[in-house]
PyMOL Python script that loads the backbone (N, CA, C, O; Angstrom):
from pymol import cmd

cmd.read_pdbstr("""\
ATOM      1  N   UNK A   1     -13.972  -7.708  -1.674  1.00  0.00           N
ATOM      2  CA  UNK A   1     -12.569  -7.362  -1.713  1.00  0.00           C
ATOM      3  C   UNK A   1     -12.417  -5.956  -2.286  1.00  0.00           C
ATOM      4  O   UNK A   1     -13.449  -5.586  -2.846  1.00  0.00           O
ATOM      5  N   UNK A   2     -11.280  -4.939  -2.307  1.00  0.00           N
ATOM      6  CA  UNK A   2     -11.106  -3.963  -2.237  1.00  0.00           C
ATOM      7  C   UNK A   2      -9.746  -3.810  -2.634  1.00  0.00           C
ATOM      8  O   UNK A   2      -8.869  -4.364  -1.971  1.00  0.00           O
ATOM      9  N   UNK A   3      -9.353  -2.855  -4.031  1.00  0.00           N
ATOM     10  CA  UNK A   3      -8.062  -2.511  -4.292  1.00  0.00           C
ATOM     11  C   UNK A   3      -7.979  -0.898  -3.597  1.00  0.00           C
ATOM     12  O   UNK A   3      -8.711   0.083  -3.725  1.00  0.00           O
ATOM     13  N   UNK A   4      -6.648  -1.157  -2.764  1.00  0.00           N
ATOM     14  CA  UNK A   4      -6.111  -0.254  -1.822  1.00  0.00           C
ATOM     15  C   UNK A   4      -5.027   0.260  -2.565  1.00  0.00           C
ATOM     16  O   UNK A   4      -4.242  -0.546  -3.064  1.00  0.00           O
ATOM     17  N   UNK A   5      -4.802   1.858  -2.770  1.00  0.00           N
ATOM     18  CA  UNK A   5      -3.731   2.280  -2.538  1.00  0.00           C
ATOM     19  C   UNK A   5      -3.271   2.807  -1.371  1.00  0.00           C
ATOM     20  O   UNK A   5      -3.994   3.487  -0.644  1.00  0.00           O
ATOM     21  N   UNK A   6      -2.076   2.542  -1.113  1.00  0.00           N
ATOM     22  CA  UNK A   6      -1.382   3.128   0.282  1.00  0.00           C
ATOM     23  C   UNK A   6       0.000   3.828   0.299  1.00  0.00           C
ATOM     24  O   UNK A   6       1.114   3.385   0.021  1.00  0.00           O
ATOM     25  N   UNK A   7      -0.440   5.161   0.743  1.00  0.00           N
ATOM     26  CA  UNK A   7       0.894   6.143   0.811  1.00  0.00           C
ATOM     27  C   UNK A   7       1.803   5.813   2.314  1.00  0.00           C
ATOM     28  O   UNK A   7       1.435   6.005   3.473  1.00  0.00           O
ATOM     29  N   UNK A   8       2.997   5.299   1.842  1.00  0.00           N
ATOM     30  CA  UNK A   8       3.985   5.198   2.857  1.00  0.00           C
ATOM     31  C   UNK A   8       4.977   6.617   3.176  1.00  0.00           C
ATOM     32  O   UNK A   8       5.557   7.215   2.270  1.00  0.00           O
ATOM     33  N   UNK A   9       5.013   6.820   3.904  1.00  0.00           N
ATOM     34  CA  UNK A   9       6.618   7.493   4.491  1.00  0.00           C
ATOM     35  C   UNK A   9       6.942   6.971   4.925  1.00  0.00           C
ATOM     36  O   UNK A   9       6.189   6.382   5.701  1.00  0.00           O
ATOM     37  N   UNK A  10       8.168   6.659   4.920  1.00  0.00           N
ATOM     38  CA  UNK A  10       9.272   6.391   5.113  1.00  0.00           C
ATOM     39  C   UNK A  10      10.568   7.070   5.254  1.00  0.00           C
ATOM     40  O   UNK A  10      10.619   8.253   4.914  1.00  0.00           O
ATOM     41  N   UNK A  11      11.483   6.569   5.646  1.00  0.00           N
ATOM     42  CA  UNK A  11      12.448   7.472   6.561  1.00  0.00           C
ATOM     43  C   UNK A  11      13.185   8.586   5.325  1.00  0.00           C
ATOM     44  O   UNK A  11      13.152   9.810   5.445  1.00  0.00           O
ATOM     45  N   UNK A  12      13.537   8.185   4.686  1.00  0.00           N
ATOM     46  CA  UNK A  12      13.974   8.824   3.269  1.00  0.00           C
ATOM     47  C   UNK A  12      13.200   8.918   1.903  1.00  0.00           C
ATOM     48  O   UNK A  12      13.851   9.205   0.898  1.00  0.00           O
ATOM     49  N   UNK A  13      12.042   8.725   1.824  1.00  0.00           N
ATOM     50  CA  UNK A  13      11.294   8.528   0.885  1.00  0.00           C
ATOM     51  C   UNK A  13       9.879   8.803   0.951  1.00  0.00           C
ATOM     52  O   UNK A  13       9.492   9.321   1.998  1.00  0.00           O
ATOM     53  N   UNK A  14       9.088   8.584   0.120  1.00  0.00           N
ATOM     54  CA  UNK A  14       7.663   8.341   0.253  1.00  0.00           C
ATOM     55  C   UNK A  14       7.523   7.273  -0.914  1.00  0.00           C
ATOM     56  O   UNK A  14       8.283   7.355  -1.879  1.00  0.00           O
ATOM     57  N   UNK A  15       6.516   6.220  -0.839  1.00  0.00           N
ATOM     58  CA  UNK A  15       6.746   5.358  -1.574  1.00  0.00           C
ATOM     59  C   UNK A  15       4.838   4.623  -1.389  1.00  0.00           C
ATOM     60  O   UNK A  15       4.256   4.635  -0.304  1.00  0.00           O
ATOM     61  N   UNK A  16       4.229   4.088  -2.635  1.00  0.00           N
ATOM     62  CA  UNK A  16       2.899   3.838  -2.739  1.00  0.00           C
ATOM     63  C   UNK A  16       3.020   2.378  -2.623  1.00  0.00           C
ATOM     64  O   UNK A  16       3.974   1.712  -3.024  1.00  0.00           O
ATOM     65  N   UNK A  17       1.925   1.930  -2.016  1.00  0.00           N
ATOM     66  CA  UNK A  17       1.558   0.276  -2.120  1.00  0.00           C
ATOM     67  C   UNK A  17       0.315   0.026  -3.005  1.00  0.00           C
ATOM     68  O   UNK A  17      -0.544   0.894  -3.158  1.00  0.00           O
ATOM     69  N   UNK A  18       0.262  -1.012  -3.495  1.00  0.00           N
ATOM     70  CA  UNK A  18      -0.786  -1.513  -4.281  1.00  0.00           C
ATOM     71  C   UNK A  18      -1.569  -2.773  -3.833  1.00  0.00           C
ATOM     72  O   UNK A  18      -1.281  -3.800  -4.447  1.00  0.00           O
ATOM     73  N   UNK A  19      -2.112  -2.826  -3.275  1.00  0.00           N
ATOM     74  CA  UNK A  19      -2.634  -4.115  -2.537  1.00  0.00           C
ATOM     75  C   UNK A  19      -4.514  -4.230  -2.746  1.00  0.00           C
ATOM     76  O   UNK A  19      -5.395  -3.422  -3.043  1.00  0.00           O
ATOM     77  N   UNK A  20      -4.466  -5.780  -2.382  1.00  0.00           N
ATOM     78  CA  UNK A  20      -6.246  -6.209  -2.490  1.00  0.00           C
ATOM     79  C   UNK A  20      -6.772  -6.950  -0.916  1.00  0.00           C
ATOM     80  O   UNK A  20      -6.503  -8.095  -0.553  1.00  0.00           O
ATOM     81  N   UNK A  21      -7.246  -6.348  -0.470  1.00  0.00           N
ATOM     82  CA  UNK A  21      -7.896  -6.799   1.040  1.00  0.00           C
ATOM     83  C   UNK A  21      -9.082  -7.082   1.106  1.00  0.00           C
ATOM     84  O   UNK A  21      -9.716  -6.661   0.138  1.00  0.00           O
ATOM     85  N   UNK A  22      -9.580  -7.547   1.739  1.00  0.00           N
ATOM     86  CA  UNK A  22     -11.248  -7.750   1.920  1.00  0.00           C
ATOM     87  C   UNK A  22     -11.466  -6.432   3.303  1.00  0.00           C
ATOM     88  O   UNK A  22     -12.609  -6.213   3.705  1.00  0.00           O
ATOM     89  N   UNK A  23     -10.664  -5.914   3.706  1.00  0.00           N
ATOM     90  CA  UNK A  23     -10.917  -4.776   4.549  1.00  0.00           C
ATOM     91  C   UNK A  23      -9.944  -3.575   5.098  1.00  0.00           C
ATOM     92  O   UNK A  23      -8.825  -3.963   5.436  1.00  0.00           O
ATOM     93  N   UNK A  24     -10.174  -2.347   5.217  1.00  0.00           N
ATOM     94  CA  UNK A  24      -9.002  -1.618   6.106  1.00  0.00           C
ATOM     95  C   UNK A  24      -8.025  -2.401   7.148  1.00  0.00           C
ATOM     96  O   UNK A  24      -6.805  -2.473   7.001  1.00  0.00           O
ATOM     97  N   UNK A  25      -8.429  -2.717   7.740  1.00  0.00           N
ATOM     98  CA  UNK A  25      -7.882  -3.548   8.973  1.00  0.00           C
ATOM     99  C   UNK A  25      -6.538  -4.258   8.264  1.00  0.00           C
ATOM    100  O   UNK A  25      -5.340  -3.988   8.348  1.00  0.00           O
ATOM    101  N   UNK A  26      -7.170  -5.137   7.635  1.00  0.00           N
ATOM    102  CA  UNK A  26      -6.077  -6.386   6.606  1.00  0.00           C
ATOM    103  C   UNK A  26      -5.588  -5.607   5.823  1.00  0.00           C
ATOM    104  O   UNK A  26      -4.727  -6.241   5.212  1.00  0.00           O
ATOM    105  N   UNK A  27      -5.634  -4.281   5.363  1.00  0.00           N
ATOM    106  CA  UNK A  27      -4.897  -3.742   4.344  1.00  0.00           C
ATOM    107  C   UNK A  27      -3.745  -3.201   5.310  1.00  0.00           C
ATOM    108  O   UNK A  27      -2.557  -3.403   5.061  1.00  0.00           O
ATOM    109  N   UNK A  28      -4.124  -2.599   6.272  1.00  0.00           N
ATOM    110  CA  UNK A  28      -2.793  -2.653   7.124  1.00  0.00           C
ATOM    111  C   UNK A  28      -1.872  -3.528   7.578  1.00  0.00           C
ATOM    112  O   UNK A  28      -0.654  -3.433   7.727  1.00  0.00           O
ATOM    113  N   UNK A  29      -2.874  -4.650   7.833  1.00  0.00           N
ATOM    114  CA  UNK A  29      -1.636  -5.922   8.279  1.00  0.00           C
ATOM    115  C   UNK A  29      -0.626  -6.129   7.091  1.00  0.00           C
ATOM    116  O   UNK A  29       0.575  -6.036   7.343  1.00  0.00           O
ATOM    117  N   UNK A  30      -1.042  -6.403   5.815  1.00  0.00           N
ATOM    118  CA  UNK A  30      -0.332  -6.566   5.054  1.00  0.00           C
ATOM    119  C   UNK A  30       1.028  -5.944   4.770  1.00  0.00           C
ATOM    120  O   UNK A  30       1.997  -6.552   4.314  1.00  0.00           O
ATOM    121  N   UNK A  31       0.981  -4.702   5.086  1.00  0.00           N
ATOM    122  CA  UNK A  31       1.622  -3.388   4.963  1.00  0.00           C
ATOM    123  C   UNK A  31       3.496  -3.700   5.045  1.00  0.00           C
ATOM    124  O   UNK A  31       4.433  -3.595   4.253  1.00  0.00           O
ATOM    125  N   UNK A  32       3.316  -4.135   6.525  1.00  0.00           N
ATOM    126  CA  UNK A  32       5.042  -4.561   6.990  1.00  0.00           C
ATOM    127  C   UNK A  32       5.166  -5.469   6.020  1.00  0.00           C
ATOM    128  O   UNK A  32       5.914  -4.949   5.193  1.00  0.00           O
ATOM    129  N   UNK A  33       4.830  -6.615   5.626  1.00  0.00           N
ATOM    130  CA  UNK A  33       5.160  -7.417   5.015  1.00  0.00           C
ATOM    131  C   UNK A  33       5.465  -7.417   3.933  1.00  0.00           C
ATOM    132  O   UNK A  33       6.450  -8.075   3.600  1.00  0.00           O
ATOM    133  N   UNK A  34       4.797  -6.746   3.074  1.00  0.00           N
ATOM    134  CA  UNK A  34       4.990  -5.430   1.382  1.00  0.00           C
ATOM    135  C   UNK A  34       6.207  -5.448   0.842  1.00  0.00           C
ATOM    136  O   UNK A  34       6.874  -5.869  -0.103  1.00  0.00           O
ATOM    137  N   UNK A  35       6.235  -4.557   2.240  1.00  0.00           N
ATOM    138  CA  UNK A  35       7.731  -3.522   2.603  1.00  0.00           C
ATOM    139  C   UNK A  35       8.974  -4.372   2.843  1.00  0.00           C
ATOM    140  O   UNK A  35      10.071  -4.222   2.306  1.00  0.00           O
ATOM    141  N   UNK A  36       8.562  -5.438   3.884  1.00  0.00           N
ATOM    142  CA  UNK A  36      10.014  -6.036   3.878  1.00  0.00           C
ATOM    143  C   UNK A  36      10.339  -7.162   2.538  1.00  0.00           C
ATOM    144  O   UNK A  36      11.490  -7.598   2.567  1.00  0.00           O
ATOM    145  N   UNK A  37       9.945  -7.394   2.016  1.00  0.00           N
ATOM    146  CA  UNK A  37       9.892  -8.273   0.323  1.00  0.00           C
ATOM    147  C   UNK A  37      10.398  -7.359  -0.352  1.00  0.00           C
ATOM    148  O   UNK A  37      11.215  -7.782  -1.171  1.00  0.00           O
ATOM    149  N   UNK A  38      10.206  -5.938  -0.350  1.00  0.00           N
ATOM    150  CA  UNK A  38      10.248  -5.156  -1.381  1.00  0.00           C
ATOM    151  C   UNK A  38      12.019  -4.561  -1.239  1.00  0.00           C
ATOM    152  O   UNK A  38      12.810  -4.448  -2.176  1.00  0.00           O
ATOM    153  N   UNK A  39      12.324  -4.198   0.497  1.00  0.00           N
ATOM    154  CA  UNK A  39      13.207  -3.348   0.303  1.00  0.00           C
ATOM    155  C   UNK A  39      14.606  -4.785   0.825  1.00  0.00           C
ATOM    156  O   UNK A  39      14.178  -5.831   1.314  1.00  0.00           O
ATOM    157  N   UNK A  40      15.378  -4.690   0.726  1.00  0.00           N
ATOM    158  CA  UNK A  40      16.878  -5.523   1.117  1.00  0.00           C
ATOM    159  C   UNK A  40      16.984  -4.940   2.839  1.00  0.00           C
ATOM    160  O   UNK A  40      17.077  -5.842   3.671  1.00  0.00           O
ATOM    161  N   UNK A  41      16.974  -3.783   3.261  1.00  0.00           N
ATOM    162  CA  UNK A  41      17.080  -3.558   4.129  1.00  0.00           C
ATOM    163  C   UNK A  41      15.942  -2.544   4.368  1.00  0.00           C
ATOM    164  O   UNK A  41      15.803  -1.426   3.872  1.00  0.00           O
ATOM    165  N   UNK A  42      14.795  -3.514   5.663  1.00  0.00           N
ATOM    166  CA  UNK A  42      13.585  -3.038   6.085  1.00  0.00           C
ATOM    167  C   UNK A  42      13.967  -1.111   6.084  1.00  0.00           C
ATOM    168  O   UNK A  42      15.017  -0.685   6.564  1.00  0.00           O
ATOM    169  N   UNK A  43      13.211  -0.457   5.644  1.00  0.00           N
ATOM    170  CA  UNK A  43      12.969   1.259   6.628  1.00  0.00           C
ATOM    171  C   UNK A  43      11.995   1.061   7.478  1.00  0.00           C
ATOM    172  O   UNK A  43      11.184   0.145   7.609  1.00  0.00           O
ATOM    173  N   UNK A  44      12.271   2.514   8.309  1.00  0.00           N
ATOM    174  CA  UNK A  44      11.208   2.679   8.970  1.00  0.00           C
ATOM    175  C   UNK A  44       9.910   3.211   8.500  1.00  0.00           C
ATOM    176  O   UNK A  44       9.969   4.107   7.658  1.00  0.00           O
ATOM    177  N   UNK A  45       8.412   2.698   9.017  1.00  0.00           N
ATOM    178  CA  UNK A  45       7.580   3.414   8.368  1.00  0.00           C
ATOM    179  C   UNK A  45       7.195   4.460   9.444  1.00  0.00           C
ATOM    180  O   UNK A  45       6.984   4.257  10.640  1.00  0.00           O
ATOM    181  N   UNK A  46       7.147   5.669   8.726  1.00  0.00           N
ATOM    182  CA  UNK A  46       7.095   6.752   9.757  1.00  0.00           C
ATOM    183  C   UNK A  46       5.534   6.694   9.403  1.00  0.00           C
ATOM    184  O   UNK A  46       4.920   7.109  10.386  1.00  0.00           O
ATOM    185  N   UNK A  47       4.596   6.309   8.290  1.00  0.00           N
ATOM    186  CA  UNK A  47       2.886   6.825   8.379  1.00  0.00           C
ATOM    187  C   UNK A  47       3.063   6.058   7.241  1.00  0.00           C
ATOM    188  O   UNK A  47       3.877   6.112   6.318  1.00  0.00           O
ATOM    189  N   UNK A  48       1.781   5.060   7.597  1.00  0.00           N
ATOM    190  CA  UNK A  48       0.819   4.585   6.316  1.00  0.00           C
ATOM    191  C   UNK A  48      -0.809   4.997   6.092  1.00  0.00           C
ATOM    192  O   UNK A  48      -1.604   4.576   6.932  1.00  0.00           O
ATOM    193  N   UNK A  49      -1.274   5.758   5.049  1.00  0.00           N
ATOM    194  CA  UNK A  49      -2.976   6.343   4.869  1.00  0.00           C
ATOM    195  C   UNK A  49      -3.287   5.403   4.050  1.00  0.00           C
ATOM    196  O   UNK A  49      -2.346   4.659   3.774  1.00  0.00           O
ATOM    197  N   UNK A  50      -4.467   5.124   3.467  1.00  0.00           N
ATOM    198  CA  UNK A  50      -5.336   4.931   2.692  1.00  0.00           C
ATOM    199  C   UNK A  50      -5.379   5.844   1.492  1.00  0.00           C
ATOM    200  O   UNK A  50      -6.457   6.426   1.615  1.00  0.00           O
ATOM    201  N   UNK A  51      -4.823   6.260   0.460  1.00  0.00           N
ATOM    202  CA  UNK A  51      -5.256   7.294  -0.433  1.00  0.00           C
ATOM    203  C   UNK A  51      -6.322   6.926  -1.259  1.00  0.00           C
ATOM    204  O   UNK A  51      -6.961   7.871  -1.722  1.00  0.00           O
ATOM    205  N   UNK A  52      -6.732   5.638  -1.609  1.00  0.00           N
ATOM    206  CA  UNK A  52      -7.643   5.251  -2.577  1.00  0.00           C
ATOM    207  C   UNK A  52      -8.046   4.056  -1.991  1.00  0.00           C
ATOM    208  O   UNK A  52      -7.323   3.327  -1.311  1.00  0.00           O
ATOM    209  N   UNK A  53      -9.703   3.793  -2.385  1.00  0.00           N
ATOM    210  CA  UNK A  53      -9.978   2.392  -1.637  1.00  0.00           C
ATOM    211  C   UNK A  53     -10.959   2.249  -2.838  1.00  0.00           C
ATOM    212  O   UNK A  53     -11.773   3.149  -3.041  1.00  0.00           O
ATOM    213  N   UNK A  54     -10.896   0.817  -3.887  1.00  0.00           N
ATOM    214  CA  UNK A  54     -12.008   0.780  -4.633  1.00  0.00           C
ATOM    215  C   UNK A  54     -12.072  -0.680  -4.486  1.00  0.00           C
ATOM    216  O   UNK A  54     -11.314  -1.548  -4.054  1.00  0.00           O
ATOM    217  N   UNK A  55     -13.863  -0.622  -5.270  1.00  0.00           N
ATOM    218  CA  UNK A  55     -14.259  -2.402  -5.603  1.00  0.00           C
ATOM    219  C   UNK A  55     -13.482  -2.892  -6.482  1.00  0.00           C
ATOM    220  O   UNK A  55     -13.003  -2.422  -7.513  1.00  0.00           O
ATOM    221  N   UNK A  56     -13.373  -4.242  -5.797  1.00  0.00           N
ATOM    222  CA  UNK A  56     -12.674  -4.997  -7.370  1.00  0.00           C
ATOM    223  C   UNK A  56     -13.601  -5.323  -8.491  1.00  0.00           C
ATOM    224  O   UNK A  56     -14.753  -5.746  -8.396  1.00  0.00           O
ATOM    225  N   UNK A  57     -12.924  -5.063  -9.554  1.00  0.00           N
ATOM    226  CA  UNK A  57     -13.949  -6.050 -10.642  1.00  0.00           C
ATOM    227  C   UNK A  57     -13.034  -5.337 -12.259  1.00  0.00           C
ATOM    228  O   UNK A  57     -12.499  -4.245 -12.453  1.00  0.00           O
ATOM    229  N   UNK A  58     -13.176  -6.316 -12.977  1.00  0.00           N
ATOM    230  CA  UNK A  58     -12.496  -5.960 -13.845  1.00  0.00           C
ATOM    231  C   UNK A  58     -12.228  -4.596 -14.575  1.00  0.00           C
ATOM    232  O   UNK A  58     -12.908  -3.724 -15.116  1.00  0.00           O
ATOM    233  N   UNK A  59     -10.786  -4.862 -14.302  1.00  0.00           N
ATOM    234  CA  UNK A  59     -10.528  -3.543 -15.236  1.00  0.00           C
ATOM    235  C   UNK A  59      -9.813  -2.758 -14.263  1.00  0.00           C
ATOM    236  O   UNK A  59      -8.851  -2.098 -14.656  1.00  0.00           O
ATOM    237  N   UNK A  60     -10.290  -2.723 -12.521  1.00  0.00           N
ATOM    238  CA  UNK A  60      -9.704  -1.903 -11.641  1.00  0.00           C
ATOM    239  C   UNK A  60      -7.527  -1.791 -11.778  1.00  0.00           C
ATOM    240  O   UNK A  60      -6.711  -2.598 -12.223  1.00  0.00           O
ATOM    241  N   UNK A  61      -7.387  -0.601 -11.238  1.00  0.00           N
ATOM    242  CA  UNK A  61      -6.400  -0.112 -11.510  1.00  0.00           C
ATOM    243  C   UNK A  61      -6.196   1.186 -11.137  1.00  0.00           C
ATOM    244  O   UNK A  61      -7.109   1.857 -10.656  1.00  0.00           O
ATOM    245  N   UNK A  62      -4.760   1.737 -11.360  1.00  0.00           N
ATOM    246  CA  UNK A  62      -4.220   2.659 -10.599  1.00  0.00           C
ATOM    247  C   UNK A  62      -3.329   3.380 -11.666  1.00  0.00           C
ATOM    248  O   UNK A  62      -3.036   2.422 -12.381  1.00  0.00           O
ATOM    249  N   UNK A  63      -2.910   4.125 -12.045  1.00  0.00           N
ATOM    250  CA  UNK A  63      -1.791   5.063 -12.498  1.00  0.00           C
ATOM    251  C   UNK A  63      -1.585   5.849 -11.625  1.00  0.00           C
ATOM    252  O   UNK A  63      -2.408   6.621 -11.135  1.00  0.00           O
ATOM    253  N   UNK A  64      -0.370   5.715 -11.324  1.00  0.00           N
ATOM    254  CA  UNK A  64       0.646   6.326 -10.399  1.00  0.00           C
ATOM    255  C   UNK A  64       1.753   7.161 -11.473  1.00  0.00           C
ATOM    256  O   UNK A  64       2.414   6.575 -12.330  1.00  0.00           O
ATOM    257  N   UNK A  65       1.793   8.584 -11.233  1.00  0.00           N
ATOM    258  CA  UNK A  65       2.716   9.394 -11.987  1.00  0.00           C
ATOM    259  C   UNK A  65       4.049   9.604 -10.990  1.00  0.00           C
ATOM    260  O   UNK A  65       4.199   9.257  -9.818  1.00  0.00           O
ATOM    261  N   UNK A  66       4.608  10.035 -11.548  1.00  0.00           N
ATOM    262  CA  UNK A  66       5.810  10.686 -10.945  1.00  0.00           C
ATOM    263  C   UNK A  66       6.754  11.804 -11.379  1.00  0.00           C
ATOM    264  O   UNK A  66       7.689  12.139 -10.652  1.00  0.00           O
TER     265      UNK A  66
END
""", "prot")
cmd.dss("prot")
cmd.show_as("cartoon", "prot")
cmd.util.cbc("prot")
cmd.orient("prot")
């Protein structure tokens, strides 16, 4: 398994995901689904990348600034 960060654009925004996949592939599927839980009214995703892809194992993690 694999902690993913993922940079979204979106129509008015840019906005990061935090997710655990066992692969690229599934880290994308997940993606729409994220997004629609997260926002009240779906956006569009104009581009989702990969910015970070690590092993899991304790301790893994992310700081995200802003």
């Amino acid at each position: 398994m694999f902690l993913y960060k993922i940079e979204l654009e979106l129509t008015d925004q840019t906005a990061y995901l935090i997710l655990l996949a066992p692969s690229d592939e599934m880290a994308f599927e997940y993606v729409d689904s994220h997004v629609a839980r997260h926002f009240i009214k779906s956006p569009e995703i104009r581009s989702a990348a990969i910015v970070e892809k690590k092993r899991t194992e304790a301790g893994s993690g992310y700081v995200i600034a802003q």
